[in-house]
N, C-alpha and C positions, 0 to 999 in steps of 0.2 A: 386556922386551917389545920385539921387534924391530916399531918403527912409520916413518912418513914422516907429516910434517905439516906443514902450510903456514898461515899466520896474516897477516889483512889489519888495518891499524892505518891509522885515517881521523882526523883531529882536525879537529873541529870546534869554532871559539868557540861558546861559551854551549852547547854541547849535553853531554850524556851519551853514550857510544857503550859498546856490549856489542858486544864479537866473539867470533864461537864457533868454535872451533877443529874439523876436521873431522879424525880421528886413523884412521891402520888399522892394527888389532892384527893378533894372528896369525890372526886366524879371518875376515881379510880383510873385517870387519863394521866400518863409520864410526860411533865413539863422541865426541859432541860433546863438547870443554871449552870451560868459559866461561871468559871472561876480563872482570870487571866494572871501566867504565869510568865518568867521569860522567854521566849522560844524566838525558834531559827528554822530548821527543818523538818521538827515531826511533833502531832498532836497526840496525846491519848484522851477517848472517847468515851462516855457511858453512853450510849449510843439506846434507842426507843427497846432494850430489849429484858425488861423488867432489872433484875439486878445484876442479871450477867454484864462483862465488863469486857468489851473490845479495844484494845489497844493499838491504834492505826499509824505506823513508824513511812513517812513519808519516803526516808531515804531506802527502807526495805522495798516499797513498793517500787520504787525507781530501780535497785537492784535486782528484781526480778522482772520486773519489764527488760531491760536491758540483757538479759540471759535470755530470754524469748526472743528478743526479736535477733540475737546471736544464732539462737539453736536456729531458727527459721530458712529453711532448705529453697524456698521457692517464693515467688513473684506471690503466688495465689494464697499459700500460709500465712506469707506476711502482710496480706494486703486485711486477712480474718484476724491474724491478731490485731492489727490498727484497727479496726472495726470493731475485739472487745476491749481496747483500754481505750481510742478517743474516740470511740461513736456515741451518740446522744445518752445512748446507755450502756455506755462504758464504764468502768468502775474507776478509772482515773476523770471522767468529767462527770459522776456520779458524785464524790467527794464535794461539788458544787452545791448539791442540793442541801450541808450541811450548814450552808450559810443564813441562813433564815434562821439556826438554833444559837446564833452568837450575837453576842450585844455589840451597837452600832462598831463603838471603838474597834474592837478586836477582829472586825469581818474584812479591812484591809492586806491584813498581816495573811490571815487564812486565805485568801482569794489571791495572793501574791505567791504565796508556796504550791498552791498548786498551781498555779499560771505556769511558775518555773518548774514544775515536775511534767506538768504537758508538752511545754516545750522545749525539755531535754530530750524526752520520749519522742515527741517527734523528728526532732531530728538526728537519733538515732534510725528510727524509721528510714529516715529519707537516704542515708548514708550506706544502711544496709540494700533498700532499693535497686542503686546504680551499685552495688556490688552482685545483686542477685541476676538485674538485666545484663550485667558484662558476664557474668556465665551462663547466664543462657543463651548469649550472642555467639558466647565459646563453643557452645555445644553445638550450636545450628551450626555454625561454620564447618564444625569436625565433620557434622552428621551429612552435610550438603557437599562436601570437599567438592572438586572436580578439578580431572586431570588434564590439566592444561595441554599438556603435551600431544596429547589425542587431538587425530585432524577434525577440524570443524566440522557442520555439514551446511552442506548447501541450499542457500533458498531456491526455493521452489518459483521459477520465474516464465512466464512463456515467452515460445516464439514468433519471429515473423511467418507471416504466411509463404510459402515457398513463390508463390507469384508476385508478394512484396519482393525478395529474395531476387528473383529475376529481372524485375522493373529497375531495380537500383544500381544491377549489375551491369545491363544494359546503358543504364543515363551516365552510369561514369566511363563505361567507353566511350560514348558519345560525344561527351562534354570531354572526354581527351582528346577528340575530334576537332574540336572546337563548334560544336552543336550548342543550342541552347534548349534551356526543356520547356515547355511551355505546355499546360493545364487550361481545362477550359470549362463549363457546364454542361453538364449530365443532359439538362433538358436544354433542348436547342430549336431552330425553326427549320419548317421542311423548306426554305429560301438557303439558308447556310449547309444543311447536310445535305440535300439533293440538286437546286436550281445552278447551285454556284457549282457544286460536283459535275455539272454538264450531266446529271441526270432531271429533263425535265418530266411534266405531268405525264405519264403512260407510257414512260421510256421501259419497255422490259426488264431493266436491270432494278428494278423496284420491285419489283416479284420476288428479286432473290434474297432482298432485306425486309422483308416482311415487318411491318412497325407498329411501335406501339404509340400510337396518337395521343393525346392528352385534348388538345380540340383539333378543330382545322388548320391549324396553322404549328400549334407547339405538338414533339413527340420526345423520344426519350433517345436519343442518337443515336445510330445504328452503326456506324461506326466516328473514329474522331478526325477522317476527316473534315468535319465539320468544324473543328480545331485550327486545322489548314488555310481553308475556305476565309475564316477570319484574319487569320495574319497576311496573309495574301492581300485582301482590303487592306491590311493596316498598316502595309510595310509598304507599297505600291509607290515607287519604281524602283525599289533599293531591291538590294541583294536576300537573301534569305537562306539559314542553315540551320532548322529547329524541326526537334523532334516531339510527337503530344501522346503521352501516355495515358492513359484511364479508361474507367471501365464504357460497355456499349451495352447496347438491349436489343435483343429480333426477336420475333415471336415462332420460338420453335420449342417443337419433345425434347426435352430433357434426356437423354442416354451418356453411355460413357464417351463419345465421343463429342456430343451436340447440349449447350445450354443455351435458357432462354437470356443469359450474361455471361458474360466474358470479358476479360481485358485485352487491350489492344496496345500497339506502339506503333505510331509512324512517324516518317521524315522525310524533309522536304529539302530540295536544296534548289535555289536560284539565283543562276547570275548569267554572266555569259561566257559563250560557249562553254558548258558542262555538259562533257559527252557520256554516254552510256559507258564508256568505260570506268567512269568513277564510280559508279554506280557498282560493277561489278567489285572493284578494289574496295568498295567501302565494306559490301555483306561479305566477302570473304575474309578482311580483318575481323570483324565480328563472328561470326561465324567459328574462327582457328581458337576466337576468344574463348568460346561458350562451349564449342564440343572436344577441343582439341586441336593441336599445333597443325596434325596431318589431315585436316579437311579442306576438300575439295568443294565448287561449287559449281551450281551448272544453270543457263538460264533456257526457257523452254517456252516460244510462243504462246503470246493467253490474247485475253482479253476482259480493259478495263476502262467503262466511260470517260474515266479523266485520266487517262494515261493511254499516251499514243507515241512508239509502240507499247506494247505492253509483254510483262514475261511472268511467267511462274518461274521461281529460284528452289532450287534443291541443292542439299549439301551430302553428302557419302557420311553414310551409316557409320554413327560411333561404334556400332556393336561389334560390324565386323569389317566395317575400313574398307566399305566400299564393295566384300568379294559378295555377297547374298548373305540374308538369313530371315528367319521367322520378323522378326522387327521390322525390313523395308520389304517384304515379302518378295523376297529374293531378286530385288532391283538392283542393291545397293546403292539405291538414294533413298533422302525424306523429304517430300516438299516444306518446305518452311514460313515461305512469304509471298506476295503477290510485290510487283513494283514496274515501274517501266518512266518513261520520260511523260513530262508535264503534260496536258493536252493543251494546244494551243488556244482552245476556247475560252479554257480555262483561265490561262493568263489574261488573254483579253479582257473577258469579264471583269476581272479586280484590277484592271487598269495599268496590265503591263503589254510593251510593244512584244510580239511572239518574233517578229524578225529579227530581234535585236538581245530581248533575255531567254534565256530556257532552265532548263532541269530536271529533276529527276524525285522522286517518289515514291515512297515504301511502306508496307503494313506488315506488322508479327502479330499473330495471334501469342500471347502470354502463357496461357495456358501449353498450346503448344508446343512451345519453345521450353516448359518447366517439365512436361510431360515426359520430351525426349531426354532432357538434361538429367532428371533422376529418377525416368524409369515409372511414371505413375501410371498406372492401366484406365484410372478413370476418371474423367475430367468432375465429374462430382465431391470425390476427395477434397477438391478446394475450398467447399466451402458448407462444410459439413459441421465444421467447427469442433471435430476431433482435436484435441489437447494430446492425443497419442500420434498423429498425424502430424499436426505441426513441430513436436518434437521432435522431429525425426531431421531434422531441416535446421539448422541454429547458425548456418554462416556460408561465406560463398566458397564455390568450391572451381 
């Protein structure tokens, strides 16, 4: 084989040296020979590059990988510099592909120097990492600081509806009474809201609740004594001292005074002999509760199917304490409730002797009773579902 070859021989104490010979046959194609020497950490190379001479010092490349990845300021630099010395085509796992130019013996030695130059380098890498993330934790922190000392702010939460508001304020005087509260359904039978009320079939006072039917027999209750109607069955002969809160349905125009819904509260109370005068002592306790210490009350002949007698109740005007003004349109009262003593038919019906028990009877419109308490002009407001409305409202007063 007619060749030319040229061969570089370096001695170094304490090292190993492999020199590779760079040979050209006839087919003018450069076939490396090795020639093994002793070595430890760094090879020199004649490397595929005709007679130029590359000397490749292991421990130099480690030393400046190591200053790189020093200098390296950021997460993102240093993740580019691992990227050029241990990515696929990296020039530290490049150094692999030199393995194929070395005889069987010696590709141990080679493939173990760089194993351990990759994973010095790496784990400098990794070292500098968790130093570059702990400053830039430092910096967020700085950049984000916040002054504890400055007042919080507030969530953003809603209120109760102001006629929640009054229903609760209501049931806990009551229940200090010693009332109990008792809930009932929305839809009810014209037998419980009218028959047992001692309003039967074509009794005029059915005109005045005009209803909303669901068939012949179920409607949507027009008011809760229909609430009453039942405990009364269900309590029958005992005593009874319970009030029924919740909403009613009549079919009317909608204005600032009149909906087609409304809430309601009544209370019942039966035992014996309970005179009319408790009756007066209870809505005026209530009453001193809800508008104030100095209200007065007054009752004023009415009329109500299941209450015999019966009264209208008015209290003296919060505004002006009774003398007149624009608010009781210069009465100085505001009616507030309807109520009077049990009707005896009534009792009868659900099975109690009328000689022997009696009682007394009462209805608040809710609305009403919120309208006067803070002043709202139009019964619509309730339920409008203003978020600026009901904020206005956040506790009893």
């Amino acid at each position: 084989m007619n060749s030319s070859w040229s061969k570089g021989l370096i001695s170094f104490r304490h090292h190993t040296v492999i020199m590779v010979e760079s040979v050209s046959d006839r087919r003018s194609r450069m076939v490396p020979r090795v020639f093994p020497f002793l070595h430890s950490s760094f090879f020199i190379a004649w490397l595929k590059t005709g007679k130029e001479v590359t000397m490749v010092d292991m421990n130099q490349i480690r030393e400046d990988a190591l200053k790189q990845i020093d200098a390296s300021d950021s997460l993102g630099e240093l993740d580019a510099l691992r990227v050029s010395l241990l990515g696929k085509r990296g020039s530290i796992q490049s150094l692999m592909k030199e393995m194929k130019n070395l005889p069987k013996e010696e590709k141990p030695a080679f493939g173990a120097a760089v194993n351990e130059l990759k994973q010095s380098v790496s784990e400098a890498i990794e070292k500098q990492k968790e130093v570059l993330a702990q400053k830039a934790l430092n910096e967020k922190i700085e950049s984000e600081k916040i002054d504890i000392t400055l007042p919080g702010l507030r969530p953003s939460h809603g209120n109760l509806n102001p006629l929640n508001l009054v229903e609760r304020e209501l049931e806990d005087l009551f229940v200090g009474l010693g009332y109990s509260v008792i809930e009932g359904d929305e839809v009810t039978t014209d037998f419980y809201c009218f028959e047992r009320a001692n309003i039967p079939q074509g009794h005029p006072a059915r005109d005045m609740q005009d209803s909303l039917f669901i068939d012949n027999e179920k409607l949507l209750r027009t008011h809760t004594t229909a609430i009453q109607m039942q405990v009364l069955e269900e309590s029958a002969p005992n005593p009874i001292k319970v009030v029924c809160p919740g909403k009613v349905y009549r079919r009317d125009d909608d204005d600032a005074t009149h909906s087609h819904q409304f809430m309601q509260m009544e209370g019942l109370v039966i035992g014996e002999n309970v005179p009319l005068s408790d009756l007066k002592g209870t809505l005026e306790f209530v009453a001193r509760k809800m508008f104030g210490k100095d209200r007065e009350i007054r009752f004023r002949p009415s009329y109500f199917p299941f209450t015999e007698p019966s009264v209208e109740v008015d209290v003296t005007c919060h505004m002006c304490n009774g003398k007149g003004c624009p608010t009781c349109k210069g009465t100085g009262w505001i009616e507030i409730l309807g109520a009077g003593e049990v009707h005896p038919n009534v009792l009868r019906m659900a099975g109690y002797d009328p000689d022997k028990m009696n009682g007394f009877a009462f209805g608040v419109g809710l609305e009403r009773i919120a309208m006067l308490k803070y002043g709202i002009d139009d019964i619509r407001h309730f339920y409008t579902n203003d978020r600026r409305f009901n904020e206005t409202f956040d506790r009893f007063d």
